[in-house]
Structure formats: C-alpha cells, structure tokens
C-alpha positions as CSV (number, residue, x, y, z in Angstrom):
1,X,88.7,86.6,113.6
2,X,87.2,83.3,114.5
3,X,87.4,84.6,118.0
4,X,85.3,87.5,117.4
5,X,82.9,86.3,115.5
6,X,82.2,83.3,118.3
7,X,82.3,86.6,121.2
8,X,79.6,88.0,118.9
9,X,77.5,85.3,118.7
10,X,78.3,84.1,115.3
11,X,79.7,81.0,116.0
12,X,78.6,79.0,112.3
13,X,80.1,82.5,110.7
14,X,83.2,82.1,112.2
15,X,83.6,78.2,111.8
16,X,82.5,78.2,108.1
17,X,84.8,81.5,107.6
18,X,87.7,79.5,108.8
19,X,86.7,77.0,106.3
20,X,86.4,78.7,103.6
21,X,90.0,80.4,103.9
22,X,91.6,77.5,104.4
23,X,89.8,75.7,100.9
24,X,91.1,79.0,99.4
25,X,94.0,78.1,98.0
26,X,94.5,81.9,96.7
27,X,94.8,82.3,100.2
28,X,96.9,79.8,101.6
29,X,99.2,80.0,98.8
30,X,99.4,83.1,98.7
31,X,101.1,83.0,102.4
32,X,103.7,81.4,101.2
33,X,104.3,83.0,97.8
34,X,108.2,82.6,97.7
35,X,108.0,85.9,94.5
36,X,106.2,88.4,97.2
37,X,105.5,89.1,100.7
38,X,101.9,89.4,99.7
39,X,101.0,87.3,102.6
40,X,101.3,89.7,104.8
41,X,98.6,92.3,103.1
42,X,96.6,89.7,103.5
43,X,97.2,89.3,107.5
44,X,96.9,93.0,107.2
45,X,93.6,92.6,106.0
46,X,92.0,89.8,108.5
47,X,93.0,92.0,111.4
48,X,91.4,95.0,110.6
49,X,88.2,92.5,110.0
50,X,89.1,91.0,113.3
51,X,88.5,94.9,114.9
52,X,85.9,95.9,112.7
53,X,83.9,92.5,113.6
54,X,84.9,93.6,117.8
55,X,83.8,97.3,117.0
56,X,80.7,96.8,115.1
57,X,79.3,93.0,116.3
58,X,80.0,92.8,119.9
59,X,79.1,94.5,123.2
60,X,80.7,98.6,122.7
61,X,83.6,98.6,125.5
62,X,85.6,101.1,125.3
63,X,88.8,99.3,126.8
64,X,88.5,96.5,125.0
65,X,88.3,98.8,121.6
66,X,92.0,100.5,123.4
67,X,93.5,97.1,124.0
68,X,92.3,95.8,120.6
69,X,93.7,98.9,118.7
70,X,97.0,98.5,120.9
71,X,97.4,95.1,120.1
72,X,96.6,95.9,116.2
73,X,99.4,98.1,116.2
74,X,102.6,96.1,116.5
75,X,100.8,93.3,114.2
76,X,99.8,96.2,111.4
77,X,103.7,97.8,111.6
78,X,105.1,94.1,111.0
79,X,103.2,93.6,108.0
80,X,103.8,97.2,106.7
81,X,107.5,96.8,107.1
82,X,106.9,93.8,104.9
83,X,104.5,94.8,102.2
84,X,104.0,98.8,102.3
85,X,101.0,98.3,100.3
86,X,98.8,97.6,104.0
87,X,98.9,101.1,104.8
88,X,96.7,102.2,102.1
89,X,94.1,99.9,103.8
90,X,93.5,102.3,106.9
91,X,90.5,103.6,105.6
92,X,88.9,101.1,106.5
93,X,90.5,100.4,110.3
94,X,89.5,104.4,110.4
95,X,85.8,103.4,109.3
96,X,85.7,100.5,111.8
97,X,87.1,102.9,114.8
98,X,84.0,105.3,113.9
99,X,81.3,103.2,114.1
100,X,82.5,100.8,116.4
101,X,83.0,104.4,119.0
102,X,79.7,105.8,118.2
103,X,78.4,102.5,119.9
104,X,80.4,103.1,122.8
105,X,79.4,106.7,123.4
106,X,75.9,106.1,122.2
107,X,75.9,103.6,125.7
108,X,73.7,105.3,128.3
109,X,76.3,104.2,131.0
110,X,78.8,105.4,129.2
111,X,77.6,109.0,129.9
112,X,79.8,111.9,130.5
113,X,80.0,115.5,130.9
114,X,80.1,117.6,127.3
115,X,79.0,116.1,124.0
116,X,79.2,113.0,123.0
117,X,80.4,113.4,119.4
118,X,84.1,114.8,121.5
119,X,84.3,112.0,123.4
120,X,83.9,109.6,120.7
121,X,85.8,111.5,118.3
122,X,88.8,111.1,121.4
123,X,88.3,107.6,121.1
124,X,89.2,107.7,117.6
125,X,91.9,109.5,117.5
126,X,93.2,107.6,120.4
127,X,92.3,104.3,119.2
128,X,94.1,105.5,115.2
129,X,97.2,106.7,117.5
130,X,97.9,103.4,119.0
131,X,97.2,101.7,115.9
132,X,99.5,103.4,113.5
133,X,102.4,104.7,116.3
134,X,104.6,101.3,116.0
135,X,104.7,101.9,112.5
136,X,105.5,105.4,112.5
137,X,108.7,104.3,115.4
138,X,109.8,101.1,113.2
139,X,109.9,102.2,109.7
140,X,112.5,102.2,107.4
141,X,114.3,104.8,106.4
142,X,114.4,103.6,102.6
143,X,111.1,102.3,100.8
144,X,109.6,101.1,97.6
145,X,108.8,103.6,95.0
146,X,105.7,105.1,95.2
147,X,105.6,107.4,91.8
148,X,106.3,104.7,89.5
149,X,104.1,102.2,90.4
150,X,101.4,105.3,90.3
151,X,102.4,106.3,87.0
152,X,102.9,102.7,85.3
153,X,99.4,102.1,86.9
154,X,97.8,104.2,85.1
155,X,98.1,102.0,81.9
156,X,95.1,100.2,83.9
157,X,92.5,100.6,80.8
158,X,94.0,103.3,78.7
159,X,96.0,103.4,75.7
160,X,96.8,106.9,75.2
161,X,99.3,108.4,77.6
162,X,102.3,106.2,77.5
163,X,101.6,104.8,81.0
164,X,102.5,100.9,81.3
165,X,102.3,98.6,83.7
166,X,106.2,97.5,83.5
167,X,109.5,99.2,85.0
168,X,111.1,98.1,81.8
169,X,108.9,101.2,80.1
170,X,109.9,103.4,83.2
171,X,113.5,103.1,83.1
172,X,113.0,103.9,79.2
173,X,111.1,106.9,80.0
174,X,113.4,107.7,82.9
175,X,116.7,107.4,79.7
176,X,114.7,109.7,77.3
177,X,114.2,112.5,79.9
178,X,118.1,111.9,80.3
179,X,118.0,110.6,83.6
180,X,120.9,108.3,84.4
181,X,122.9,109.3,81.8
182,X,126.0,107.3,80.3
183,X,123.5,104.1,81.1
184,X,122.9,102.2,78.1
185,X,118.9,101.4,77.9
186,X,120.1,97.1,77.6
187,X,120.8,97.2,81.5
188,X,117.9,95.6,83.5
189,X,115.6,97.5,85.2
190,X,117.1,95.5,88.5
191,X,120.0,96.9,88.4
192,X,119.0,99.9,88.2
193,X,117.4,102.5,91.5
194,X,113.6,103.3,90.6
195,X,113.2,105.1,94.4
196,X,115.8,107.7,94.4
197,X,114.2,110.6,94.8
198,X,115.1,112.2,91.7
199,X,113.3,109.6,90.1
200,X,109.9,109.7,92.3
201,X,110.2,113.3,91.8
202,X,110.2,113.1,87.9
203,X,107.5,110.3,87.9
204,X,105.2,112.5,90.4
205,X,105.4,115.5,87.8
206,X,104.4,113.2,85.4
207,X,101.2,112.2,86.9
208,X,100.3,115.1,88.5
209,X,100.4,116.8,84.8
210,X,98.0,114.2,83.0
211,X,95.6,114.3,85.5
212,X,95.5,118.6,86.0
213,X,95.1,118.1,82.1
214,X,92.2,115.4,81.7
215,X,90.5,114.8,85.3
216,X,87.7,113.1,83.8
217,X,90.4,110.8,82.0
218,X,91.8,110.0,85.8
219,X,88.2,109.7,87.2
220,X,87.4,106.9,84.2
221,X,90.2,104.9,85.1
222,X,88.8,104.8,89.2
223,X,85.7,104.0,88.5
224,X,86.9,100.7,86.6
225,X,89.2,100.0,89.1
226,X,86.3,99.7,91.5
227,X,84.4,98.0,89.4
228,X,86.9,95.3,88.0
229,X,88.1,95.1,92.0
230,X,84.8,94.4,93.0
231,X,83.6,92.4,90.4
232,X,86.4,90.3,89.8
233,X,85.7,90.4,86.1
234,X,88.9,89.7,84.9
235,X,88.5,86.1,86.4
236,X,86.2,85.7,83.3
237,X,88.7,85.9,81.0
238,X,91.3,84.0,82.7
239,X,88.7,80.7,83.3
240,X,87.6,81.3,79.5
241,X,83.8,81.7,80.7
242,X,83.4,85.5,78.7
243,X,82.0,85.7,75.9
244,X,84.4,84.9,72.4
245,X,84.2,89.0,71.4
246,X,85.5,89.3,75.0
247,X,87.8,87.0,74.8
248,X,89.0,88.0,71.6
249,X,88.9,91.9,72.4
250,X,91.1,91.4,75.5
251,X,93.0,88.6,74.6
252,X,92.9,85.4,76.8
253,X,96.6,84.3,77.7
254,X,97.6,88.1,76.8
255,X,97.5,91.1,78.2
256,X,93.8,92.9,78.4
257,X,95.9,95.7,76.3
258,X,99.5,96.1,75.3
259,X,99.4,99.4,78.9
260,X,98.6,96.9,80.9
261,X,102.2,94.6,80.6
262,X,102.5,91.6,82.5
263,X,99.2,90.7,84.4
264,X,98.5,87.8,83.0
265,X,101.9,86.8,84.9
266,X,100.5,88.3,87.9
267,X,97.4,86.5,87.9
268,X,98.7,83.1,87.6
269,X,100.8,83.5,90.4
270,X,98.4,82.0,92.5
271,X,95.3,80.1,92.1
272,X,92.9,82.2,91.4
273,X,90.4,84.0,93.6
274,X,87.1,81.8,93.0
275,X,89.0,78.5,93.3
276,X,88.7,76.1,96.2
277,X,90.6,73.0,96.8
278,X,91.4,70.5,99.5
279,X,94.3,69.2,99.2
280,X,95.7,68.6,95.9
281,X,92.5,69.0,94.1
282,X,91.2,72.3,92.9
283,X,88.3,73.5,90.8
284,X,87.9,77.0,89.6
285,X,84.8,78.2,90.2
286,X,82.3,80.6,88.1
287,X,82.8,84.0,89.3
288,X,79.1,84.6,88.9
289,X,79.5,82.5,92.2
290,X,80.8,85.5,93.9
291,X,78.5,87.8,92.6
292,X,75.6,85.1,93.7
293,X,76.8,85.4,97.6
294,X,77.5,89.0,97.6
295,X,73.5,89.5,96.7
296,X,72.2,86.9,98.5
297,X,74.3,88.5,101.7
298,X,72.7,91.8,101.0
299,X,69.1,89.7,100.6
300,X,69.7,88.2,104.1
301,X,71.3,92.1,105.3
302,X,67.3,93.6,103.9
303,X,65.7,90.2,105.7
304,X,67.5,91.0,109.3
305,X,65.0,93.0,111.2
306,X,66.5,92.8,114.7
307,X,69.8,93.6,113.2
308,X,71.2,91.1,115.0
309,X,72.5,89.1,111.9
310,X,73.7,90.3,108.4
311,X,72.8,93.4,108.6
312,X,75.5,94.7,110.7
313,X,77.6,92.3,109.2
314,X,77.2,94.3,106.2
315,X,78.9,97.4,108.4
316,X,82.3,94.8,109.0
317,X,82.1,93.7,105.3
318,X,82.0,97.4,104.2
319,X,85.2,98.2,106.4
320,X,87.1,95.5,104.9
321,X,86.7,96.7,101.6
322,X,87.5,100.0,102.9
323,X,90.3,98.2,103.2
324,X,90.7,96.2,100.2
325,X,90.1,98.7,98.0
326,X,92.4,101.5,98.4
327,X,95.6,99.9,96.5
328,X,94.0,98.7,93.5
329,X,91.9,101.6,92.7
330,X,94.3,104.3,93.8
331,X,97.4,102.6,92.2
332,X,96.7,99.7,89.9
333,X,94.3,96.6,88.9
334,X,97.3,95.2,87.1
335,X,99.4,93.8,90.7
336,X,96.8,91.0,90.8
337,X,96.9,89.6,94.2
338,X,96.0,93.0,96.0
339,X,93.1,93.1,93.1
340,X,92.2,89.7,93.9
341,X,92.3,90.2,98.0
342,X,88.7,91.7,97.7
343,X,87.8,88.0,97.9
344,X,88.3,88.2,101.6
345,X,84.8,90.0,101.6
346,X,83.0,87.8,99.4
347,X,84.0,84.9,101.9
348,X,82.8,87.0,105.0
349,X,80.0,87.1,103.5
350,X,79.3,83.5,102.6
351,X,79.9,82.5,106.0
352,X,77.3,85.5,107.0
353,X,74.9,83.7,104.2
354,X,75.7,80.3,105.8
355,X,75.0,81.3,109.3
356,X,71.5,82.6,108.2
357,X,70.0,79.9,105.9
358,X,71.5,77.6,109.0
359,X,69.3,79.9,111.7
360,X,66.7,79.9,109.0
361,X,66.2,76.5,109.1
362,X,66.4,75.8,112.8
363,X,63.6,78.8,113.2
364,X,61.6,76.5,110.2
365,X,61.9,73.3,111.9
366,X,61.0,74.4,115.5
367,X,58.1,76.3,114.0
368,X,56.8,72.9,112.8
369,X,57.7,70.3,115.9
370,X,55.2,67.8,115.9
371,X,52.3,68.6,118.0
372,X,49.0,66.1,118.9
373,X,46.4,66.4,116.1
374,X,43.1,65.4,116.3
375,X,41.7,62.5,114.0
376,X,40.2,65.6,112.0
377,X,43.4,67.0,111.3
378,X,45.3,64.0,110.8
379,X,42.8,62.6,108.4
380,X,43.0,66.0,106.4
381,X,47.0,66.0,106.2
382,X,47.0,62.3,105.1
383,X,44.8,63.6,102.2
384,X,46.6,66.1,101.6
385,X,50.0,64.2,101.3
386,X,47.9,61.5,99.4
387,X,47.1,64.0,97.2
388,X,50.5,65.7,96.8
C-alpha cells in the first residue's frame, strides 16, 4: 500500500498511513486475534486498497493492472480460505478494476480498433478472472454456514421476528422444527453441525419468507447497517460518551437489545476502532474524531482542483468501502470486527488530510519567502506588527 501510494506521488499519505495502522491497536491486534482469523479480512481489505490506489492514483498501464490483479489473486484465495467473509468485499476490487480500466482505455496511445467501452470492459473481466481463479481452484469443499449467520443477523435492530444474533437460538429453532431429532436441546451448539445442508436449507426458507413478507422491514434493517457501519455509532456507547437516555435505552455493558446476543462480547475483543496506542499505552478516542476526518477529507476532496490530491483519493477510499461494507450490511452489525474494519477508510483518509494541510503549508510558506522591501514597506509592516 505504502508502495503505491509513494509510485503515485503520495509519499506523506503513505508514510502517515503506515503510521497510523500500526498506533491502531484494533489493527494490530486484531492480526493476531488467537479467537478468529479476522486478520486476514483485514489483509483482504489493504490489498484491494493497494489496487484500487495503482488503478485510480498512478499512471493507467494496462500490464501493470494484469500483473497487479495476478498477484492479488493467490494473496485474496489465502485469506478467503481463512476467513470466507473477504469474498463479500469484491465489490469493491470490481469498482477499482472499472475505473482504474476506463483510465487505461481512455489513454490516446492506448488506441485500438472498435470501441473503447469493449476493450475496457475485456480488461475487466480479465483483470476479475485472474483475481478470483486461485480461489475458485483452492477452495474447500466444506464451508462455514452461510443461512444462519444471515438469519441470526437479522436480529441487527429488530425485535419482532425471532431472529438472534446467537447459534444457541438457532439450534433451538433448528429442535422445534424437529430437526436433529432424539438431540436433547442441553447439548452445545458446538457439538452440533450448523452447515449441513439440511440446515442452510431450512434457515434460507426462513429468510427468504420474512423478507417476501415485509421488504420494507428488510430494507430498514440495511439502511442501519450502513449507517451504524459507517458511523461507528456504537463506539458511543461502548466509551460512555452518548447521551444517559442512550445509554440507558441500549444498555451500556449489555446488549443494544435482547436480538442482538453477544456483541458486547464481540466488541471488546479488541481495542476498539478509534483507539490508538504506542506501546502499552492506549487512549480511546471520541468517535466524533472519525467523523471530523472523514469531512475534512471530503473538504480537502471539494478544495483539489487539479485533481491531483484528495479528490481521486476519494475514488480509492470509495472502493475500499465497497469493500468494507458488504458483510456487515448484507449479513450482520453484530460480528464486530468486520463492522469495525470500516476504520481502514477513515485512516486512508487522515493520511490523505495529512498529506494536504502538509502541501498546504509548504505552498503557504513559499508564497511568503522573504523578499527585499523597501524602507516604505518595511516601515509599514513594523507598524503593522507594532500594532498587532
């Protein structure tokens, strides 16, 4: 990523990027989070900024973007084999692929007989092909469930269908329907199999039922998955800055409602997303300090006439949470870490907000090197100052 970034020109964005994963320490804990291979979503995640930043930033090549997505592929199949949950982040390699091709073709030396939309379009599909082909050779034959976590998900921010975030509900649910029969309810939900296909059968009727019923019901829950994914909100809760009727209607150091089962387990698995730290010290941060880069970023974005600068830095930041955002709107809020993993673009985009108060500044100061004054002027700026 550093790479990239320095190949694009952005040297400070890629430096203070760096930084600022490495004084996460939601991120580098998370790498080595003995409960979960969520490390590798999140290695997922910086490569597909890595190409995005290559397709959108730097000079369009159309065999660099082939070698790139070749060399994305074995990376991306390693961590799906690890942690599935990567593969729902391909909207947003797909969104990086498209613009970063429409450079190439848009190239006048890059020319060729017919239209240009085929050509690029070629360069997509090619590009997605190399991309996703190790993973379609390697994978496994068995997998994580799918339906169940889609259905407990659900219990996101409703009460009134059943749905909870907890496979202790779902093997109930699974008992009533008299599935695994002879099985007395007592036995753990570990010993039991979730994925057969029986069971993800079962649990896909199920969802497909309430939503055909009540698709505005569905569409509510989305569009506060976005929201709490983007916003981070529920880091207010958990640092106690909300309001007391906040914290009182959700319940700090409980659940946000009974559907929504152990997240408060979740979230404290690893420091939290607006934390930094060095070392053994740590301090939680205000999340308005996330929302504070993410609109000076878009400031800076408006401010960048040449376009050389945040504003198509605001392209790569929209194609990682193309990324980011898949899982925990389209399955659940509840997991946490993949929730919390939007952080990734609220630090692109401090180093991008970094980067351009730095530039800025150095524009400022060379705009006002010293130059010889006459005794006129000089006399006039020391009254001036005097009278400052």
């Amino acid at each position: 990523m550093v790479w990239e970034l320095a190949g694009a020109g952005h040297v400070v964005a890629g430096v203070v990027f760096a930084i600022a994963c490495a004084c996460s320490p939601f991120f580098v804990e998370s790498m080595a989070l003995p409960y979960s291979a969520f490390g590798f979503y999140l290695v997922g995640l910086l490569a597909i900024a890595a190409f995005a930043v290559f397709a959108i930033m730097r000079i369009p090549d159309a065999r660099g973007f082939l070698l790139r997505a070749l060399a994305l592929g074995p990376l991306l199949a390693v961590c799906a084999l690890c942690r599935d949950g990567i593969l729902l982040a391909l909207p947003g390699l797909l969104l990086a692929m498209m613009l970063g091709a429409r450079r190439i073709v848009a190239v006048p030396a890059a020319a060729v007989s017919g239209p240009r939309w085929r050509r690029g379009l070629g360069l997509v599909l090619l590009g997605f092909v190399a991309a996703a082909l190790p993973y379609a050779l390697a994978r496994s034959p068995t997998h994580h469930e799918i339906w169940t976590g889609v259905w407990e998900g659900l219990g996101d921010f409703d009460r009134t269908k059943g749905h909870v975030w907890s496979d202790a509900v779902a093997v109930k649910v699974l008992t009533d329907a008299g599935l695994d029969p002879g099985v007395p309810t007592a036995v753990e939900m570990f010993d039991r199999e979730l994925s057969s296909p029986e069971k993800e059968a079962f649990f896909r009727r199920l969802v497909l039922e309430d939503v055909r019923s009540d698709p505005l019901w569905f569409l509510t829950i989305l569009g506060k998955r976005v929201v709490a994914t983007v916003t981070q909100d529920e880091l207010l809760v958990l640092g106690g800055r909300s309001a007391p009727s906040e914290q009182a209607r959700r319940g700090r150091g409980a659940p946000i409602s009974p559907n929504q089962g152990r997240i408060r387990f979740f979230y404290h698995l690893v420091p939290s997303a607006a934390s930094v730290g060095l070392g053994p010290w740590r301090l939680a941060l205000p999340v308005g300090v996330l929302w504070a880069v993410g609109a000076a970023f878009v400031y800076a974005a408006v401010r960048d006439q040449e376009g050389r600068g945040p504003r198509p830095a605001l392209s790569v930041a929209a194609c990682v949470a193309g990324s980011a955002l898949p899982l925990p709107v389209l399955i659940t809020t509840a997991g946490a870490l993949e929730t919390e993993a939007f952080v990734l673009v609220y630090l692109l985009a401090f180093a991008f907000v970094v980067e351009w108060i730095w530039r800025e500044g150095r524009a400022e100061f060379s705009g006002r090197a010293p130059t010889k004054k006459t005794n006129h002027e000089s006399g006039s700026d020391n009254a001036v100052t005097a009278g400052c």
